[in-house]
C-alpha positions as CSV (number, residue, x, y, z in Angstrom):
1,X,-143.1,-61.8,-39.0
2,X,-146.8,-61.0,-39.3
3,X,-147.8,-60.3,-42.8
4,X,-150.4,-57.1,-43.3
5,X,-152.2,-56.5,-46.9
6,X,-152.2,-52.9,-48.2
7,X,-155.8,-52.3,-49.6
8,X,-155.7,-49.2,-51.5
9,X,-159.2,-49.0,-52.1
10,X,-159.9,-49.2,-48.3
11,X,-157.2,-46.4,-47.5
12,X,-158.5,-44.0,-50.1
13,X,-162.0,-45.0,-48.5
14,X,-160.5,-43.4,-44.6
15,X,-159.1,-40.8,-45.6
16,X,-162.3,-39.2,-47.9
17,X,-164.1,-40.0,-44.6
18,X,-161.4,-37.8,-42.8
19,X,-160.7,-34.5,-45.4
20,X,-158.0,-35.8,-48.3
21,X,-154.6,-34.6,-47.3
22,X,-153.0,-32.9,-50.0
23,X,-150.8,-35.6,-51.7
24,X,-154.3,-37.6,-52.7
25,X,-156.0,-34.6,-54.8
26,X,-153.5,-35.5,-57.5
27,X,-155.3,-36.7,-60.5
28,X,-153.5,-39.2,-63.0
29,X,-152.4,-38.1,-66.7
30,X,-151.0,-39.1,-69.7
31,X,-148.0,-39.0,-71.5
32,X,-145.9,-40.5,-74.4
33,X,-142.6,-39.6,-72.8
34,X,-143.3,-40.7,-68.9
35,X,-140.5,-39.7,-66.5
36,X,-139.1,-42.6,-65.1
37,X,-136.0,-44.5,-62.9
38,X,-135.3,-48.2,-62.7
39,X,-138.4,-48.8,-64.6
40,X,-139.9,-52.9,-65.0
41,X,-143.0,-53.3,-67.0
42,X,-146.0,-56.3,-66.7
43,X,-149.1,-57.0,-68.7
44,X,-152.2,-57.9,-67.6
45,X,-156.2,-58.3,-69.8
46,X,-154.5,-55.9,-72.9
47,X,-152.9,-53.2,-70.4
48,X,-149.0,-52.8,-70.1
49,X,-148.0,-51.4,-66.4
50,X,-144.9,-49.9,-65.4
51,X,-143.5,-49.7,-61.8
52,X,-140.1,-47.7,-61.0
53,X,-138.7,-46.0,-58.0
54,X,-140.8,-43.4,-56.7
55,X,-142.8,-42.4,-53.0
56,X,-144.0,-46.1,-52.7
57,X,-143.3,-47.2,-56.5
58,X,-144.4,-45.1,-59.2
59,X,-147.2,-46.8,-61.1
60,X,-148.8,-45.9,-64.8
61,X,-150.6,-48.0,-67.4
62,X,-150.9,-48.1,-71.2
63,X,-152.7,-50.1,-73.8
64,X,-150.3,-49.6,-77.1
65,X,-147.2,-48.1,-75.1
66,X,-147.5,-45.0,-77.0
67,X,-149.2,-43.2,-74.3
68,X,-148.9,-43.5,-70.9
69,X,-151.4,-42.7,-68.0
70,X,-149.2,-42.1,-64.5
71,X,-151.2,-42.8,-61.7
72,X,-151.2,-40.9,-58.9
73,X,-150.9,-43.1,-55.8
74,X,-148.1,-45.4,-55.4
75,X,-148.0,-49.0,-54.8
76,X,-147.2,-49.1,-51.2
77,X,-149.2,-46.3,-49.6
78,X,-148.3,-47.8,-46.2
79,X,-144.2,-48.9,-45.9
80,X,-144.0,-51.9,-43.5
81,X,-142.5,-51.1,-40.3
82,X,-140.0,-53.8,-40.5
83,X,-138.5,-51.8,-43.6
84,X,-137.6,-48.7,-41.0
85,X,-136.4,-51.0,-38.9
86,X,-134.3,-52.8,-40.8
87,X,-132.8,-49.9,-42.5
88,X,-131.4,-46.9,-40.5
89,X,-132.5,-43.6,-42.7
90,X,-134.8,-45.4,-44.9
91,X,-138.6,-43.4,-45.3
92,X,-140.8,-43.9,-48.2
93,X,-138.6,-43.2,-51.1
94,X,-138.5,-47.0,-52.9
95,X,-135.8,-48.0,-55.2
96,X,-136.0,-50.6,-58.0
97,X,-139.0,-52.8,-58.1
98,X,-139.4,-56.0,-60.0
99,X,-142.2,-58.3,-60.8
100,X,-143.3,-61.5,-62.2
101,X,-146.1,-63.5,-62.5
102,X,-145.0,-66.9,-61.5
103,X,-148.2,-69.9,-60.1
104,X,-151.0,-67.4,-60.4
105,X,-149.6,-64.8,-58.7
106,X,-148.3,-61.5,-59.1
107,X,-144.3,-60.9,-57.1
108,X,-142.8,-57.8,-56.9
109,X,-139.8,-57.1,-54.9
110,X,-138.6,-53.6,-53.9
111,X,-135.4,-51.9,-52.0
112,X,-135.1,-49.9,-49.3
113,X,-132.0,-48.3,-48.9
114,X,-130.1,-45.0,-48.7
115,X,-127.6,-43.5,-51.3
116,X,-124.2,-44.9,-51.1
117,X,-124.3,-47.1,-48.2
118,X,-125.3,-51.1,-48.3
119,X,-127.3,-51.1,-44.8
120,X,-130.4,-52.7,-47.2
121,X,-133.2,-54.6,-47.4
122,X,-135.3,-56.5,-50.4
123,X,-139.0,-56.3,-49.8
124,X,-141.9,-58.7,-51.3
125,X,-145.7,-57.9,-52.0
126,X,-148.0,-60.2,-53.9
127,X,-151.2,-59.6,-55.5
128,X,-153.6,-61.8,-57.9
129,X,-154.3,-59.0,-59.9
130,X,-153.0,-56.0,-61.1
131,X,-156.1,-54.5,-62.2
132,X,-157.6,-54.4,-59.0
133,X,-154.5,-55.0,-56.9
134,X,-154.9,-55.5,-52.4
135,X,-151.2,-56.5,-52.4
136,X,-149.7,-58.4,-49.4
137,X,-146.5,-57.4,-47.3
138,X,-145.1,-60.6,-47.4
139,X,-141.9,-59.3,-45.1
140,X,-138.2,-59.5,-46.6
141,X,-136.2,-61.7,-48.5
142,X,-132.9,-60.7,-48.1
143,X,-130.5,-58.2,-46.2
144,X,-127.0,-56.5,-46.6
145,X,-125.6,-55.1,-43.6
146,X,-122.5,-52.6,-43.5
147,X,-119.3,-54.5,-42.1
148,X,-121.0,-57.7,-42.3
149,X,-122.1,-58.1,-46.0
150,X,-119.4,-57.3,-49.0
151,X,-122.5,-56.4,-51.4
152,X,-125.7,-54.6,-51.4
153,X,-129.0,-55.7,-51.2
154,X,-130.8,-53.5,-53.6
155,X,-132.0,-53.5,-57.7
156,X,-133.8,-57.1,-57.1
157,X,-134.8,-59.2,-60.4
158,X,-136.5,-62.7,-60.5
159,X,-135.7,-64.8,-62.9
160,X,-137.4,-68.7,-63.2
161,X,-134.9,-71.2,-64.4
162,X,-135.6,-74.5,-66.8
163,X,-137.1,-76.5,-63.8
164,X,-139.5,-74.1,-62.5
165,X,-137.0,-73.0,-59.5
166,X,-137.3,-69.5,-58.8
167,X,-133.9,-67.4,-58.3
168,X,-132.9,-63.7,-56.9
169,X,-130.4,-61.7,-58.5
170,X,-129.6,-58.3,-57.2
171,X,-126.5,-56.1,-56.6
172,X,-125.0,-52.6,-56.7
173,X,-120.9,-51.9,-56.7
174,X,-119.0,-53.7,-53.7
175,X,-118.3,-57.2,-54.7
176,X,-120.9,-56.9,-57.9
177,X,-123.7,-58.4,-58.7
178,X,-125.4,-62.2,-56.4
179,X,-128.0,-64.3,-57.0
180,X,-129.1,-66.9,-54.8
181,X,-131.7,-69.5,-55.2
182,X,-134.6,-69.1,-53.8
183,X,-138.0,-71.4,-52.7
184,X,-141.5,-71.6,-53.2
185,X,-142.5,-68.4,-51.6
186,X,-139.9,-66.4,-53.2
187,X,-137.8,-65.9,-50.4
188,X,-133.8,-67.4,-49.9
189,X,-134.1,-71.6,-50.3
190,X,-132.8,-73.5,-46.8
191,X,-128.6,-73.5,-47.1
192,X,-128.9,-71.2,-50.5
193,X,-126.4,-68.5,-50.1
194,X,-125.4,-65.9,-52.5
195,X,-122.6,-66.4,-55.1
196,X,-121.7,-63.2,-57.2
197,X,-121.9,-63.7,-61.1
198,X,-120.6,-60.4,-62.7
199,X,-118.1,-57.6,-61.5
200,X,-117.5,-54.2,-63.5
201,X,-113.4,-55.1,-63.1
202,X,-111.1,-58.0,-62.8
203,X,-109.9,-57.2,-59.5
204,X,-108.2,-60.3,-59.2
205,X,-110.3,-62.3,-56.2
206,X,-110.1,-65.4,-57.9
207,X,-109.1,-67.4,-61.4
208,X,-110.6,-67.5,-64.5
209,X,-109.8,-69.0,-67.9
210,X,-111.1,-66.0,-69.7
211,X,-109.4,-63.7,-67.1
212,X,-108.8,-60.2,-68.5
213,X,-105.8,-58.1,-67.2
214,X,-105.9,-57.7,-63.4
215,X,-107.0,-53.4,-62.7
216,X,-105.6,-52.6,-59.8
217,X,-106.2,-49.4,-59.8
218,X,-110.3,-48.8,-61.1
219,X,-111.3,-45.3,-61.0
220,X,-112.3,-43.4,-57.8
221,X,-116.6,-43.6,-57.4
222,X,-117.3,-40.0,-57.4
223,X,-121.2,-40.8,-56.3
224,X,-119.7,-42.4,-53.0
225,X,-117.5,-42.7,-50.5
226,X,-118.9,-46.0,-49.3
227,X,-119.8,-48.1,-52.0
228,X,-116.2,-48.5,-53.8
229,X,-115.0,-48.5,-57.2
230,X,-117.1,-51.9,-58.7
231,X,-119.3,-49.6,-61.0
232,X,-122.6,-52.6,-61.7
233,X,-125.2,-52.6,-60.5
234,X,-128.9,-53.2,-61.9
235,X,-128.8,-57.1,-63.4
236,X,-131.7,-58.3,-65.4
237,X,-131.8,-62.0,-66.7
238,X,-133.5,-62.7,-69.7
239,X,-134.6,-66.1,-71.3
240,X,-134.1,-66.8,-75.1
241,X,-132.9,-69.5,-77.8
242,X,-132.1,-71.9,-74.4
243,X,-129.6,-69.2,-72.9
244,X,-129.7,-66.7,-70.3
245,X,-128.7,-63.1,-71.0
246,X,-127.2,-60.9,-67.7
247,X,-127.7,-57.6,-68.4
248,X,-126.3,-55.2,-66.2
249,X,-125.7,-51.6,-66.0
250,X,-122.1,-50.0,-65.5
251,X,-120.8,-46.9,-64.2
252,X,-122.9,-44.2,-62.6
253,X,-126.4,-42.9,-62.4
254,X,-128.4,-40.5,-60.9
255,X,-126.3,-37.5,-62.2
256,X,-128.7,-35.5,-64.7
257,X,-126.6,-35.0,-67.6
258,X,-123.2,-35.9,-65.7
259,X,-124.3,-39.7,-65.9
260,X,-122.5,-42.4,-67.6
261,X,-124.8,-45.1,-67.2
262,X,-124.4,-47.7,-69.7
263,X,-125.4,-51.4,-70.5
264,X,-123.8,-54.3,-71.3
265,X,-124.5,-57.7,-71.7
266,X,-123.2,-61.9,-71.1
267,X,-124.8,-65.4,-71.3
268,X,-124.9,-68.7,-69.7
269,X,-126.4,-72.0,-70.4
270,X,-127.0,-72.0,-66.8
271,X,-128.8,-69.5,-64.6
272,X,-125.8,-69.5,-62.2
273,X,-123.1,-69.0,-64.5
274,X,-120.5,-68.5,-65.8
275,X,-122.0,-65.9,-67.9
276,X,-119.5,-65.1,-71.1
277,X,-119.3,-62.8,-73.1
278,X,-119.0,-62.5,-76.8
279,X,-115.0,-63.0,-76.6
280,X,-115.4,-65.6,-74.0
281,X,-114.4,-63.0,-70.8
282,X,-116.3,-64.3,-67.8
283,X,-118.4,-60.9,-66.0
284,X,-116.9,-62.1,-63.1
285,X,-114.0,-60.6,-63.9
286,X,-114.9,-57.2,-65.7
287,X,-116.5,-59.3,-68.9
288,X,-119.4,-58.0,-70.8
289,X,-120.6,-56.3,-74.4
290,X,-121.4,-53.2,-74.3
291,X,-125.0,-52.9,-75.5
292,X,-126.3,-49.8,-74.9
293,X,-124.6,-46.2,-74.1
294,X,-125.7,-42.3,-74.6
295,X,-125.4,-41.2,-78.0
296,X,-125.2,-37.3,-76.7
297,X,-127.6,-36.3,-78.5
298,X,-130.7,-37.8,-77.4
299,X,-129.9,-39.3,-74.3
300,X,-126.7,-38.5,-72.6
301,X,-126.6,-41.9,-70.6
302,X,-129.1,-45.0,-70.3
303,X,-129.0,-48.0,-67.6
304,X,-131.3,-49.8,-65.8
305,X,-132.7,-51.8,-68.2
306,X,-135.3,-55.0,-67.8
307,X,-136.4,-57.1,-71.4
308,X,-139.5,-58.8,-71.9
309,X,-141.2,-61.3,-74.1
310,X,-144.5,-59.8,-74.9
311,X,-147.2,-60.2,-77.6
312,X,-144.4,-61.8,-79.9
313,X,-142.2,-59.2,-79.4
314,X,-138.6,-59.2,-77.7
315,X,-138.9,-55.6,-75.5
316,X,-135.9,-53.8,-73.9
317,X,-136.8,-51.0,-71.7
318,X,-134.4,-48.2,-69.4
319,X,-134.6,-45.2,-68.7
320,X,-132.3,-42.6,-70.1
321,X,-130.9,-39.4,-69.1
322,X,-132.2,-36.8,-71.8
323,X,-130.4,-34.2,-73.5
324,X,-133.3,-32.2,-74.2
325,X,-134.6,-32.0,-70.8
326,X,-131.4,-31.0,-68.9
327,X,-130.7,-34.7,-68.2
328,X,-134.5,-35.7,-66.9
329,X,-134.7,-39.2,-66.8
330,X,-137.5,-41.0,-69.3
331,X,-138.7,-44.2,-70.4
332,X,-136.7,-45.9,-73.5
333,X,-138.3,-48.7,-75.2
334,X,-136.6,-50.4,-78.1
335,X,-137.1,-54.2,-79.6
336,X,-134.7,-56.9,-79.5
337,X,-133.3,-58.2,-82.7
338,X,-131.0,-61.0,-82.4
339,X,-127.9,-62.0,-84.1
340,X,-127.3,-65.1,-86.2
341,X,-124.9,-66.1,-83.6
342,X,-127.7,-65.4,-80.4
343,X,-126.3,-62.5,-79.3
344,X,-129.0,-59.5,-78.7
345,X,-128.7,-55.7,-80.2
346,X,-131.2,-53.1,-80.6
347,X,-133.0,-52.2,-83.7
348,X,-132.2,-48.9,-84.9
């Protein structure tokens, strides 16, 4: 597959030359509350960036967090063919990005999918720099295909284990969340295939120790006829205190105010599992705290969450569906306090 660099400066550059179409005279501005979905956050020479889903990933910067400045070009102004080819229906609108700086570069993988269905695809760039960013397609890293896959490719995360191995972790309903091992270039290791590590219920595929009660009967996904009643999606695996913490998000998004998104939470000595929760229930089979939900009044649900070790501080970030906006979704950001026992909560 022929890798192409995406060199914003040189686009912008063309199209002056050629009259600006209208989606370029946008100017950026600032914000405390930014409007947000899926949102992952890096820091680079005393700036904070935030990418989420948007037209080619949403983009802003900050320098305390308090106020945001939302740029008005996206990431990707070019999609790479092999996106639309790989996935039927798929345009520009980009799901779920996550990045990582890992051997003196910058990763970010992205989805490209369409609602409900897991025909998908997980994309890479790479960049040295975010501060003056020519990031490179470097092609896909993994694929879900419908009647061939039983899971969706889509809501990547990178996580770098104890020995410096880098691993993949994605996933939305079907048969939950996977995470595969992956090499050097941050694409799927030779004879690495996916294992799942967390489910919403225990349907009863296999045993457990910790098994709770077998559901046969989950409630019916209202969102989609397609994806099936698993309700988790959006993992993010976090490093502390020589454990590693699976969040993922349960239940249903992209509603407005008729969300339920919610958090919840496991840990593992071992990036591939089991990860346990509190009561020693294995997320494999519908296991998991619950960490964070709407309280109704501010926000009416929250999900999507990543966590961050930044400047001495333990960061969790989502967005949430806001009650005062008619269920607009926004950034949340909230530090990590952790228990005596090592389990994480959120300081009020």
């Amino acid at each position: 597959m022929k890798k192409t660099s995406i060199t914003l400066l040189a686009l912008l550059a063309a199209v002056a030359a050629l009259g600006q179409p209208r989606q370029f005279r946008r100017m950026a501005f600032t914000t405390p509350t930014p409007m947000v979905h899926d949102p992952v956050m890096a820091f680079e020479d005393s700036t904070y960036y935030i990418f989420s889903t948007g037209m080619g990933i949403q983009q802003m910067t900050s320098k305390d967090r308090k106020t945001w400045t939302v740029m008005p070009e996206p990431v990707m102004t070019v999609i790479p063919q092999w996106a639309h080819d790989s996935v039927p229906g798929f345009r520009q609108h980009v799901w779920a990005p996550d990045i990582i700086h890992w051997h003196g570069r910058w990763w970010m993988a992205y989805s490209c999918s369409t609602f409900g269905r897991n025909g998908s695809a997980i994309g890479l760039l790479s960049t040295r720099r975010l501060a003056t960013p020519i990031w490179d397609d470097q092609g896909c890293i993994v694929t879900s295909r419908e009647n061939r896959d039983n899971w969706n490719a889509i809501d990547p995360n990178f996580v770098i284990d104890d020995n410096d191995t880098p691993w993949l972790v994605w996933g939305s309903f079907w048969d939950g969340i996977q995470l595969v091992r992956l090499d050097t270039t941050m694409h799927v290791a030779r004879g690495a295939r996916p294992q799942t590590i967390a489910r919403r219920y225990n349907l009863g595929s296999d045993k457990s120790k910790a098994a709770l009660p077998i559901n046969p009967n989950p409630p019916k996904n209202p969102t989609s006829d397609h994806a099936g009643p698993n309700a988790i999606e959006a993992p993010f695996i976090f490093k502390h205190g020589g454990w590693y913490y699976l969040f993922v998000s349960w239940d249903y998004c992209c509603q407005g105010s008729k969300s339920n998104y919610r958090v919840a939470v496991g840990r593992s000595k071992t990036v591939d599992g089991p990860y346990l929760d509190s009561r020693g229930n294995d997320m494999r089979h519908g296991g998991g705290d619950l960490f964070l939900e709407g309280d109704k009044t501010t926000y009416e649900a929250a999900g999507h969450c990543a966590a961050y070790h930044l400047n001495g501080e333990d960061i969790f970030i989502c967005h949430g569906y806001s009650v005062a906006q008619d269920g607009a979704s926004v950034l949340i950001q909230q530090p990590i306090r952790w228990t005596s026992d090592g389990w994480p909560t959120l300081k009020p």
